[in-house]
C-alpha positions, 0 to 999 in steps of 0.5 A: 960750207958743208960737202956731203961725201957721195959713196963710191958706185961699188959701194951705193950699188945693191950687193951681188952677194945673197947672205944666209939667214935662217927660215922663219918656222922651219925646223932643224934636222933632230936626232938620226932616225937610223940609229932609232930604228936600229936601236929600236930593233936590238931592245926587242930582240934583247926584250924576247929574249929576257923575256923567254929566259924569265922564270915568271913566263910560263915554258909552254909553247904559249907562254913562249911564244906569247913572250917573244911576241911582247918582246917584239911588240916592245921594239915597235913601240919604242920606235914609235916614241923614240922617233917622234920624241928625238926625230923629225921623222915621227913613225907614229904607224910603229904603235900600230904593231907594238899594240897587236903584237902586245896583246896577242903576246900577253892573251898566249901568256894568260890563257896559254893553248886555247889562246893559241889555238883561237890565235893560229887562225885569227893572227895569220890575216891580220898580220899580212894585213899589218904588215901590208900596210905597215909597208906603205907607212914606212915607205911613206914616212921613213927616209933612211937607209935603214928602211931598206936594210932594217924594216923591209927585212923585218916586215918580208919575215912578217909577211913569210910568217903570216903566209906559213902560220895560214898554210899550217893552219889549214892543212893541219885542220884538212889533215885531221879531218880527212885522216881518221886514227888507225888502231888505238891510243894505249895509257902506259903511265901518264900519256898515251901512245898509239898503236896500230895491230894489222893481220894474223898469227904468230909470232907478232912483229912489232915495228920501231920507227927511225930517228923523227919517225912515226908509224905511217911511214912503214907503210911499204912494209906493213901490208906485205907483213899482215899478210903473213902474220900479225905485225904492230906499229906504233908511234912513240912519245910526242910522234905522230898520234901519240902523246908527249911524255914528261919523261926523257925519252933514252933507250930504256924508257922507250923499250919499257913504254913499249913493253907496257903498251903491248902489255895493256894492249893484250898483244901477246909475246913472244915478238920479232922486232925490226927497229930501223936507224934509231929503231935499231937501238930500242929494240936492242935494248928491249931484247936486253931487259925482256928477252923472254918476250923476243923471238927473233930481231932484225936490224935495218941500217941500225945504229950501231950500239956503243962500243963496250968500253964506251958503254962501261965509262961514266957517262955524263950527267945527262938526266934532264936539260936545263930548264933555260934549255929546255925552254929554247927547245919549246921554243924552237919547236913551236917553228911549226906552227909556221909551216917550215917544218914540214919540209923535214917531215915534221908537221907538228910542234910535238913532232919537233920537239920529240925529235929534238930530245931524241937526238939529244938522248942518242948517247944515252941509248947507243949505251943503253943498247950495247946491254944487248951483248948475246942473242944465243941462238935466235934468228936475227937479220942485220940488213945494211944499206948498200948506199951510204957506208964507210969502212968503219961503219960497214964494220959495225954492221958487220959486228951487229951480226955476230950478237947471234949464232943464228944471225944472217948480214944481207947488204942492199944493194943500191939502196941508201939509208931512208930507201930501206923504209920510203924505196920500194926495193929497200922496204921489199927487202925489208919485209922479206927479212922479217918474214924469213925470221918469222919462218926460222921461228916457226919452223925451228930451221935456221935461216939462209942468206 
């Protein structure tokens, strides 16, 4: 007789355990999204640059600019594939930007300013446009931290850029409509500079601008001059109406492209120059290669020159920047079309980048300047700020003095560096100083504190 076992309750009793299997047609988790967009990132940033430094993009602000754009534009489209090849979170919408970006980049390269020009008013709406609904893309495909830490960043400055590039745009366009060019633009060789003559008599003043300076901010000091005697402004290479020279721009080329516009210009010497800050050391240096054409100086808060063993040491070789850095200047200037220079008064990208190379050559004109070593007996003014100097720069003001005989030190009280030119008291001051040369020179009488 055969006796079927019966299992035991526990064992006959269905399992309370619930076992793990894996779910038909669902995919596994693949790749790390945030490593992608992170990557993605760097290889266009690392792409700009390669980009900018190689020597088949041309170095203007076009080809530049157009360069970082590809590199940029390359950043984008490696997210789009990456993510969708390695990840289970496509970002298919990255093909969008790495297309526009692509194509505005290579059309700067290929058709250079025009291409820029036509650019500056169609790429400002697009991109805010872009960069809107890039925003929501992202916002709707991409889970990862490194939405918050990366793209968001990365899409606000888009949306910075496109606001700024529109402001620029249109208030560049406002500016050269309503502001018509005062006076005339001069060939000296080359480019052209611009000058501007106001008033009568003799002798002429001619007025050098500071560091970053054009002409139009002499303002408070150029009609109370006209109304005494002749009084020229200009705008030096790549400032305000004037046009950027190939050249470098030291103390000595400057003082020769000046020398060369009064002369094309037929404004008649002898002249008394007043150079503000930097404008201090061109007219310096003017005085010390055409002293037959200067009457009489006056220096407003000048930089001081260099000192005489400074100026006799071997300077360095600075006869031209690299062209790696050459380029980031271009570069850097072309911020402007951005808007963001205007803060510092620099509304164009020629603005920037004269300002840039004129800082840049500040130790090759302090020394070129300290030729200047006798005036003689002709009046000159030295006005210092009263705001803004220590011992030691007070000392070198008071060293300006002794380059002539006939020379008067005023001290300006309550009046900083820029009030000497932007301040009403300071630019009163200013013009008055002037004036008083002018006089000594026409009268033949020493001047007075």
């Amino acid at each position: 007789m055969t006796t079927t076992a019966t299992p035991p309750a526990s064992d006959a009793a269905p399992s309370t355990t619930r076992m793990s299997h894996p779910v038909v047609g669902a995919r596994a988790p693949r790749g790390h999204i945030g490593a992608i967009v992170a990557g993605s990132f760097a290889g266009g940033l690392l792409a700009a640059v390669a980009l900018v430094a190689a020597p088949f993009i041309p170095p203007t602000e076009a080809g530049l600019t157009g360069a970082v754009l590809c590199g940029i534009a390359l950043g984008w489209a490696l997210l789009a594939v990456l993510s969708t090849r390695f990840t289970d979170q496509p970002q298919r919408w990255a093909a969008a930007p790495a297309l526009v970006m692509g194509l505005s980049g290579l059309l700067l390269i290929a058709f250079g300013h025009s291409a820029l020009e036509l650019l500056s008013w169609v790429w400002p709406p697009v991109m805010l446009a872009l960069a809107v609904w890039m925003l929501v893309s992202a916002r709707r495909h991409l889970h990862s931290p490194s939405r918050r830490w990366l793209v968001y960043p990365a899409l606000g400055v888009l949306a910075l850029a496109s606001l700024g590039g529109g402001y620029q745009t249109v208030r560049a366009a406002v500016e050269a409509s309503a502001d018509a060019m005062p006076g005339q633009l001069v060939d000296v060789g080359g480019h052209r500079l611009h000058l501007t003559c106001t008033g009568s008599g003799s002798p002429t003043v001619v007025l050098e601008p500071g560091a970053g300076m054009v002409s139009a901010q002499l303002g408070l000091i150029t009609p109370t001059v006209a109304r005494d005697t002749r009084v020229c402004v200009y705008d030096r290479a790549g400032r305000g109406w004037s046009e950027p020279a190939a050249t470098r721009q030291d103390a000595t080329q400057i003082a020769t492209d000046l020398h060369t516009l009064l002369e094309r210009a037929q404004v008649p010497g002898p002249y008394v120059l007043a150079g503000h800050s930097f404008g201090g050391l061109y007219v310096m240096t003017f005085a010390a290669r055409y002293p037959a054409d200067v009457a009489g100086l006056v220096l407003v808060d000048s930089t001081p020159p260099a000192s005489p063993a400074d100026a006799t040491a071997t300077a360095p070789d600075d006869a031209g920047a690299s062209p790696l850095a050459d380029r980031v200047v271009t570069l850097v200037s072309a911020s402007a079309r951005l808007g963001v220079t205007r803060l510092a008064g620099l509304p164009t990208p020629n603005d920037v980048r004269s300002t840039i190379e004129e800082y840049g050559q500040g130790g090759s004109s302090t020394r070129e300047a300290a030729a200047l070593r006798d005036f003689a007996g002709n009046p000159l003014i030295v006005l210092t700020a009263g705001i803004g100097h220590d011992a030691d720069a007070s000392a070198a003001q008071d060293a300006l003095a002794t380059l002539s005989t006939g020379s008067v030190h005023r001290v300006i009280d309550d009046v900083d560096h820029m009030g000497m030119i932007v301040d009403e008291d300071g630019a009163a001051a200013t013009a008055r100083a002037i004036l008083d040369v002018v006089t000594s020179i026409r009268t033949a009488t020493p001047m007075v504190d």
